[in-house]
C-alpha positions in Angstrom: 49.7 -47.0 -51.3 49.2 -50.0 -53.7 46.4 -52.8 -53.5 47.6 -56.3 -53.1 46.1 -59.8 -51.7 47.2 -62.7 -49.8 46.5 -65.3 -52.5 45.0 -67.9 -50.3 41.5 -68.5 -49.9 39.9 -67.9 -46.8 41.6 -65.0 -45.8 40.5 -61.8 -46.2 42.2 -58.2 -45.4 40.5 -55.2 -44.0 41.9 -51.5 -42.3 40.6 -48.8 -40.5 42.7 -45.6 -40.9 42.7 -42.1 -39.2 45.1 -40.5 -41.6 44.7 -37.3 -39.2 45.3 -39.0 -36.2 48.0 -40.9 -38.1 47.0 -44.3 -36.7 44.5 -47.6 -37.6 44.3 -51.1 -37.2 44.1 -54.1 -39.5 42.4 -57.3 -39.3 42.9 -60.9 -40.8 40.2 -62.4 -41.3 39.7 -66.7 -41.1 36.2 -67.3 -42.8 36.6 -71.2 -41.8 38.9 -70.8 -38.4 42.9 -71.2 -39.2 45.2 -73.4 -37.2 47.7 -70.7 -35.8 51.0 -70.1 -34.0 52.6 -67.1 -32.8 56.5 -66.4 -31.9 57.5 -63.2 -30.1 60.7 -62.1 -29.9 60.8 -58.1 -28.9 60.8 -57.5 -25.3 58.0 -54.6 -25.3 55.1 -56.2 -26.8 51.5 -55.8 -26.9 49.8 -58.7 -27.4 46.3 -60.3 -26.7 45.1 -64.3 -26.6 49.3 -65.3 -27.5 48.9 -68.3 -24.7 46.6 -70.3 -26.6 48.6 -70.6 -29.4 50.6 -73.0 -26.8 50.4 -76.9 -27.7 48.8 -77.8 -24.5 45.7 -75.6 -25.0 42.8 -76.3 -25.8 41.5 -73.9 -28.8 42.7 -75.5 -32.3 42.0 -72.8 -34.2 41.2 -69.1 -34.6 38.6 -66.6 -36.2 40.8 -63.5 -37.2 44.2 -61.7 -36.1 44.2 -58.2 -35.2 46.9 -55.8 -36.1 46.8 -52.5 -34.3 48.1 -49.2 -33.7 47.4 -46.9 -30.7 50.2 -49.2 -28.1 48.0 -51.3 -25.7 45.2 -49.2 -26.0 44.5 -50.4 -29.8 43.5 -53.9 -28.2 40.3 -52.4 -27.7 39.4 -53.2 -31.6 39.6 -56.5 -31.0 36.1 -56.2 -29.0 34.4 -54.6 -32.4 36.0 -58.0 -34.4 34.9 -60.3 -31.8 31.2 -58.4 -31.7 31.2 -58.6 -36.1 32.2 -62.3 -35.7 29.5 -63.4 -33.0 26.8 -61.9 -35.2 27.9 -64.4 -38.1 28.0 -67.3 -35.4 31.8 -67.8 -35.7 33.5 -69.1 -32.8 34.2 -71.6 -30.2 31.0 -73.2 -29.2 30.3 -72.8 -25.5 26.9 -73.6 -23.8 24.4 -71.0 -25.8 26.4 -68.7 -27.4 30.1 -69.0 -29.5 33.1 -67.1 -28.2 35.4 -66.0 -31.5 38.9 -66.1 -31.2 41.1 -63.3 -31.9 44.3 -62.8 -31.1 46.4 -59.6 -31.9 49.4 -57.3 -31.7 49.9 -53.6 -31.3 52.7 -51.3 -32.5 53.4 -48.2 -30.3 52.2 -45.1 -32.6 51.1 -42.5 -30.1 54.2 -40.2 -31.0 53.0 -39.8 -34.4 50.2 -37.8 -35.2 47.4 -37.5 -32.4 48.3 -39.7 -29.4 44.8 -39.5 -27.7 43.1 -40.9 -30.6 43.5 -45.1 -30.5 41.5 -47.6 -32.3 38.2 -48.7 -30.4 36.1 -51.3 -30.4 33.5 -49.6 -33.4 37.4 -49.1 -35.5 37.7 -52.5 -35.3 34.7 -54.3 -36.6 34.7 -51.6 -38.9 37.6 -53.1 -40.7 35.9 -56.1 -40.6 33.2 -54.6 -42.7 35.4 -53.6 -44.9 37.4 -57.1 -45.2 38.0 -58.2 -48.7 40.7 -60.0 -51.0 42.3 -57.2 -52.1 43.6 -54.7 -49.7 46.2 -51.9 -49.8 49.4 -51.4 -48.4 51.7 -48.6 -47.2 50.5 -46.0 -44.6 47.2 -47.7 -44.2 45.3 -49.2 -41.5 47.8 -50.8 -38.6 51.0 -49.2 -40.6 49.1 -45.7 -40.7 51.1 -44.0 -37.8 54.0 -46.5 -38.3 57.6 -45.3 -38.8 61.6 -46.5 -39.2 64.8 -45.3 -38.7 64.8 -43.5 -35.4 68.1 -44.0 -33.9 68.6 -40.5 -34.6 65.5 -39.7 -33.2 62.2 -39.1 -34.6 63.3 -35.8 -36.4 65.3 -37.6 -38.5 63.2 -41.3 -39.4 61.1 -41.9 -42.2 57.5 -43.7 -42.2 57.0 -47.1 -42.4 53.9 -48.9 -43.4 52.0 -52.1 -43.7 53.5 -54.4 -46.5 52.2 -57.6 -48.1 53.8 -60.5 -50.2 53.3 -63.6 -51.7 55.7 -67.0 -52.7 54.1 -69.9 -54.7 55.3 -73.3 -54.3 55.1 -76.3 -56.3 51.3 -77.8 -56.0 49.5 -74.8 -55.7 50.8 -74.4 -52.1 51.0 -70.7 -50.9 53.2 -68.9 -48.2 52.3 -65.6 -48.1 53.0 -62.3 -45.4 51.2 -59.2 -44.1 54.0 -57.0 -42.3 53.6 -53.9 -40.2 56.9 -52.4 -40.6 57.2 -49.6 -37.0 61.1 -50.7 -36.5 63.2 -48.7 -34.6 66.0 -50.1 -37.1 66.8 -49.3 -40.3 65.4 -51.0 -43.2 68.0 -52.8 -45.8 67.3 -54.8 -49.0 68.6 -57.8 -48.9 68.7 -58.2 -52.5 71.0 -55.2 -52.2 72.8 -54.7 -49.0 71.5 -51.3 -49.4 69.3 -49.3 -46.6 66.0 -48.3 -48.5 64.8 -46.6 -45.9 66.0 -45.6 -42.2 67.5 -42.7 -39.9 68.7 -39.9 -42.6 70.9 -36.7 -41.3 71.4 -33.9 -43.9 69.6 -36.1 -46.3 72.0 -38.9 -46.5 71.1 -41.9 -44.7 73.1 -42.7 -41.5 74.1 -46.7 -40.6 72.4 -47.5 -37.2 76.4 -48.6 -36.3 78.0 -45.0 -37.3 76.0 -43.3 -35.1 74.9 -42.6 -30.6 71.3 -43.6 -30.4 69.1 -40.8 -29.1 67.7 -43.3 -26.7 64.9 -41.2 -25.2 63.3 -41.3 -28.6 63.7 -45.0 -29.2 60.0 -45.7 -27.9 57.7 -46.2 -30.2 58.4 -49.0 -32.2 57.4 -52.8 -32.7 57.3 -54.8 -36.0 53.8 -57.2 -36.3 52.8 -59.4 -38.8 51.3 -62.7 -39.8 52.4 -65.8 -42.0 49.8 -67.5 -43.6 49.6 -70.7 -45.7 47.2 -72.9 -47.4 49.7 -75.5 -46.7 48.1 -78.0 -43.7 50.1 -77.7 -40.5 49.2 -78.4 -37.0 49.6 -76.0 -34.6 53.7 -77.3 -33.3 54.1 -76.5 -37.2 52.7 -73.2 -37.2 54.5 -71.8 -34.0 57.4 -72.9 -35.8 57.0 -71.2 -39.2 56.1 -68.2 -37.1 59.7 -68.8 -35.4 61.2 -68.5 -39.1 58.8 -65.2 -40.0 61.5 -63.2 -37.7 64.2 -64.6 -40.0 63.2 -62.6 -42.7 62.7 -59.6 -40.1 66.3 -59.7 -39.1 67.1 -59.7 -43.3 65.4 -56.5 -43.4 65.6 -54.9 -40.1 69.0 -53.7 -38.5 69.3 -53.6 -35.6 66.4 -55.7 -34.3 64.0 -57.6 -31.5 65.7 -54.5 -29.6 64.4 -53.8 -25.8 62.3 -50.7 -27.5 60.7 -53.2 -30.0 57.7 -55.7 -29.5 58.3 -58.0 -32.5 55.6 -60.7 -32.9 54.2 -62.7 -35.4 51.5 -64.6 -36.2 51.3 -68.1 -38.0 48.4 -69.3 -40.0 47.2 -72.4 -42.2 44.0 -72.5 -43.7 45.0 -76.6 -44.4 43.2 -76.2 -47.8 45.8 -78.3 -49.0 48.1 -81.8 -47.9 50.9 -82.1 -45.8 53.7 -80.5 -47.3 57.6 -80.9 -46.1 58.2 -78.0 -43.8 61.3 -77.1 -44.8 60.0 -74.9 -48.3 57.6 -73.5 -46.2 60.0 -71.8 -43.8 62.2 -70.8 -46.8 59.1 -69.5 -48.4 58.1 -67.8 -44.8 61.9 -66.0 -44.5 61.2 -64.5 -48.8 57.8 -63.4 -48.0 58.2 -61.5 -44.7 61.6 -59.8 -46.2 59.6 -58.6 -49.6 56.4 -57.3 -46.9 59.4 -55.4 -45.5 60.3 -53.9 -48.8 56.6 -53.4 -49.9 55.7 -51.6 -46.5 58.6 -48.8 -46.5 58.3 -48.6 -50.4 
């Protein structure tokens, strides 16, 4: 593992991990709301509060994303985020109380490791407890149980992770990505053209196009993540650089947004700073999701 940070401000990072079970979840969170989007392109997701991301909805913005292992169960955290957030009076105002927003994704992890053992609703507010700056990646929190490569089946994939990376633009304007890296592809550089991590046989990595799949292995996958930017976008804008977060997905991951893989991401801005073109901001999106790729199998 290695400790990194998103770089904007605002945002904060926190896991829970079960390295025995081999599973966790991670949460983002928003300590003044963030106008968000979401884009999901893998037909087996998991997903919670996607719809009012929509630009007929009412809710502007959001509280925190969750990022979760342990397949739809895992959703359960998001009850202990929502319960750490209503304590601190973060939410949507409505009549007496507020109601915090908190969308989130799951990867399917309950091959690896203990599958009976999910993140619950205590898991997740305690990552929010431990929510800070820096954070670290690799097989930690959401990316604990995550793995790559398993065309070949799961005898012969390697372990992903939960990856994090950060592009600065001119102004002080940030794009930066948190990536939980569970593909059923293999993983390439794109610097390179080289796989860096993926479905070995004999030691020697195997192209996902040399070999049969081993379909009855191939659940258990999903790629998550969220692209966040201090950049001010409305919420059209945000759906739409969390359109271009799978662009650097399908740099990195071969094959992908497969029938076995739920890939979703997340879009935030924090609008800490002006209007910005959105056309560096998606380039920005594509470098930063590719490199989370990188950092979470590395």
């Amino acid at each position: 593992m290695r400790t990194a940070t998103l770089n904007i401000d605002g945002l904060s990072v926190g896991h829970w991990t079960d390295f025995e079970a081999r599973t966790g979840c991670t949460v983002v969170l928003c300590r003044d709301g963030a106008v968000a989007g979401v884009d999901v392109r893998g037909a087996a997701p998991g997903t919670r509060e996607t719809d009012l991301m929509r630009g007929y909805n009412a809710v502007e913005r959001i509280n925190a994303i969750l990022l979760t292992g342990g397949s739809a169960f895992g959703l359960d955290a998001a009850a202990g985020v929502m319960q750490y957030l209503e304590l601190q009076g973060r939410g949507v105002k409505a009549g007496p109380t507020v109601v915090p927003i908190v969308p989130g994704a799951v990867i399917f992890d309950l091959d690896v490791g203990d599958g009976a053992v999910r993140p619950q609703k205590e898991n997740g507010y305690t990552a929010c407890t431990l929510a800070g700056e820096a954070f670290e990646t690799g097989s930690v929190g959401a990316g604990t149980g995550a793995t790559v490569g398993k065309t070949l089946g799961m005898h012969n994939a390697m372990r992903g992770g939960i990856g994090a990376a950060s592009v600065t633009l001119e102004g002080g304007v940030i794009v930066s990505a948190l990536v939980v890296v569970n593909a059923l592809g293999d993983i390439y550089d794109p610097r390179t053209g080289r796989i860096v991590a993926g479905a070995k046989k004999d030691g020697v990595f195997v192209p996902y196009y040399d070999h049969a799949w081993a379909l009855p292995s191939a659940y258990g996958n999903t790629t998550i993540g969220v692209v966040a930017t201090n950049a001010r976008l409305d919420r059209e804008q945000a759906n739409k650089l969390a359109s271009m977060a799978h662009d650097g997905l399908a740099m990195t991951v071969r094959p992908t947004h497969t029938n076995f893989d739920g890939d979703t991401f997340f879009a935030l801005s924090t609008c800490e700073k002006g209007e910005v073109p959105m056309l560096p901001l998606m380039n920005a999106a594509v470098r930063a999701v590719s490199d989370a790729v990188i950092d979470a199998v590395r």
